[in-house]
C-alpha positions in Angstrom: 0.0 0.0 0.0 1.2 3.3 -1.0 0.0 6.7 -0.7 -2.2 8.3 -3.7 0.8 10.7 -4.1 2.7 8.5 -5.0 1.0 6.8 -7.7 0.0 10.1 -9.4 3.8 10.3 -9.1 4.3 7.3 -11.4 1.7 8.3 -14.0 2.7 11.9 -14.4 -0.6 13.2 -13.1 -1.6 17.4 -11.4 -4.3 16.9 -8.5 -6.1 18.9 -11.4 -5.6 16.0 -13.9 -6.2 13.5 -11.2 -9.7 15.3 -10.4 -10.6 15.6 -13.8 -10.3 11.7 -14.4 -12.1 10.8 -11.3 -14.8 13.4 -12.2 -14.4 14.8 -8.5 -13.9 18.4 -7.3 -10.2 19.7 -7.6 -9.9 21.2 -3.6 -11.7 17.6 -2.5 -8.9 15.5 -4.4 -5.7 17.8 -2.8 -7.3 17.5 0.8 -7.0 13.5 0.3 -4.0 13.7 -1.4 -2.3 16.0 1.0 -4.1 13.7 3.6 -6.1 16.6 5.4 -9.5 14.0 4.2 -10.7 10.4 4.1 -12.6 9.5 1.5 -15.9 7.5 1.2 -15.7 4.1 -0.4 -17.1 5.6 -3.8 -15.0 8.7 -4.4 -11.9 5.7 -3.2 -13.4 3.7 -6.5 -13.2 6.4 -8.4 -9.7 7.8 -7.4 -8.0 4.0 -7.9 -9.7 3.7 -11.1 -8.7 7.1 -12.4 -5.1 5.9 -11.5 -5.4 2.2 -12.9 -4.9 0.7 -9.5 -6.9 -1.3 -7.1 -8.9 1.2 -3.8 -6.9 -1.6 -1.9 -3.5 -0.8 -3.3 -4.0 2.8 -1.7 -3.6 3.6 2.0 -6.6 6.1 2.4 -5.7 7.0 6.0 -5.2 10.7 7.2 -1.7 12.3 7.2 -2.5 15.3 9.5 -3.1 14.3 12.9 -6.5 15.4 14.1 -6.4 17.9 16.7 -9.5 18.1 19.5 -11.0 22.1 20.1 -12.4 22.6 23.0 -16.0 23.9 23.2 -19.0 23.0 25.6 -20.8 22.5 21.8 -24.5 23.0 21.7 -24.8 24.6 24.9 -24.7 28.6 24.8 -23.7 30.9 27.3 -21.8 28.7 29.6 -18.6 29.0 30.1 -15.8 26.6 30.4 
C-alpha cells in the first residue's frame, strides 16, 4: 500500500488531472492527497480507477493528525 501521491507520481498526473479523471472536485482531491480528508468508499473507487490501480492498493488513511477544540458545543452561554 502506497500513498495516492505517490501513484499520481508514477503516471505523471496534477491533482487537477487527477480530479478531472475521477470526475471529482479539484480542492476535495488535494485535501486527500495532502491527507487533510478520508474518503468515502465511492470517491476511493473512483480515485484507484482514475489511477489504474486497485482502492486496496492505496492507503486512504489521514496524514494530518487530528487535533481536538475545546467547546462545551450546543450549549450557549456557559462557560468553560
Amino acid at each position: 500500500m502506497k500513498p495516492i501521491a505517490s501513484y499520481m507520481e508514477l503516471r505523471g498526473l496534477s491533482v487537477i488531472q487527477l480530479a478531472a479523471a475521477a470526475g471529482l472536485d479539484r480542492k476535495l482531491v488535494n485535501a486527500i492527497v495532502k491527507g487533510n480528508f478520508t474518503p468515502s468508499p465511492p470517491q476511493r473507487q473512483r480515485l484507484a480507477a482514475a489511477l489504474g490501480v486497485s482502492t486496496s492498493d492505496i492507503s486512504w488513511g489521514h496524514a494530518v493528525p487530528v487535533q481536538h477544540m475545546r467547546g462545551n458545543g450546543p450549549q450557549v452561554g456557559r462557560s468553560t
